[in-house]
C-alpha positions in Angstrom: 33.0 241.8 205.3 32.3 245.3 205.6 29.8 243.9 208.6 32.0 241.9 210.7 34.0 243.5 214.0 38.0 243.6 214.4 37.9 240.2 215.1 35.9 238.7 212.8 37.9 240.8 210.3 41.0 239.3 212.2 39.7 235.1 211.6 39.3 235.8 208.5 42.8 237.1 207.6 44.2 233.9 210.0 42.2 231.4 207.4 43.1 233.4 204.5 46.9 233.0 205.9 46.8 229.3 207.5 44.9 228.6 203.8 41.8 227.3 206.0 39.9 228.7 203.2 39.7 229.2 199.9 41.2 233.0 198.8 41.3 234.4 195.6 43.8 237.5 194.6 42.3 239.8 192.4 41.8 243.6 191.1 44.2 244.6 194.4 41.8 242.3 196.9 41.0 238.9 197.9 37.9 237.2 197.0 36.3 234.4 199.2 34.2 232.2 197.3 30.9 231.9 199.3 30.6 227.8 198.5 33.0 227.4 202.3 30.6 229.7 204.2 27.4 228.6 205.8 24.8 231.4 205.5 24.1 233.7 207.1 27.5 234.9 208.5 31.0 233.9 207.5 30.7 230.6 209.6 32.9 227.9 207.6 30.9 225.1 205.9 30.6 221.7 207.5 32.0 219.2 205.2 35.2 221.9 203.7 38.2 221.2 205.7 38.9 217.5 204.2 38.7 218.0 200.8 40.9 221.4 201.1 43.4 219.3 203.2 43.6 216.7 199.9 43.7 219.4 197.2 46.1 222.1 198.6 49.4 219.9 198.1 48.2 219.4 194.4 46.3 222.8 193.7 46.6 226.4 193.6 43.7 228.4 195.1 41.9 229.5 191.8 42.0 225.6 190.4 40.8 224.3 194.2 37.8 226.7 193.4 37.5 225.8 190.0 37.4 222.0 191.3 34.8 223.3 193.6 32.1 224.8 191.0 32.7 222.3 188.3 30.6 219.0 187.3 32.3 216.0 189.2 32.4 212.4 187.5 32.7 211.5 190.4 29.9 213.1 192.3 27.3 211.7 189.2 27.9 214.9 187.5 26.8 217.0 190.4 29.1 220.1 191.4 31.5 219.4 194.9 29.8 222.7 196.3 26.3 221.8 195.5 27.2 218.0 196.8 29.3 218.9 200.5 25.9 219.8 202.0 24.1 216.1 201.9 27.3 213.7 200.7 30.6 215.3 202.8 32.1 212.2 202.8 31.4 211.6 199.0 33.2 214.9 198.2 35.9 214.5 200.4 36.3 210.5 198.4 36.3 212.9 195.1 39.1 215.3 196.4 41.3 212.1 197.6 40.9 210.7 194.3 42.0 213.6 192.0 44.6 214.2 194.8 46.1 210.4 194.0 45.2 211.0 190.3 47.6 214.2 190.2 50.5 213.3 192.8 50.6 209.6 190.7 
């Protein structure tokens, strides 16, 4: 971040407020895991928005991440942030369902 402008400094603290993205509080900072962010830049990831939308209600930041870099069942096994780049839609399914699975 050390790169960006004032106002690319300034989109960033808007998504880290409106929860557009995934933030992490740690060690007096917050951490953005790069798995939302097309590279190079700080561009947000096609394919993100949805499954955040299902998982915030049921999730805290750190378990949304978590979720993110984990081995899905229902991705085959494959990792959501390895998978939102050629199956979106499949992700966003995944999200939906442990959404349902947690809410009941």
């Amino acid at each position: 971040m050390e790169e960006m402008d004032r106002q690319g400094v300034r989109t960033v603290a808007r998504w880290i407020v409106e929860r557009t993205v995934v933030s992490l509080q740690w060690q007096g900072g917050y951490w953005l895991p790069m798995f939302q962010f097309r590279r190079p830049g700080l561009a947000l990831r096609v394919g993100i928005a949805e499954p955040l939308e299902e998982l915030r209600p049921v999730l805290d930041d750190w378990s949304i991440a978590s979720w993110f870099s984990a081995p899905n069942g229902w991705l085959d096994g494959v990792m959501p942030c390895e998978a939102v780049a050629a199956a979106p839609r499949k992700v966003h399914e995944a999200a939906r369902a442990l959404r349902f699975v947690l809410r009941g």
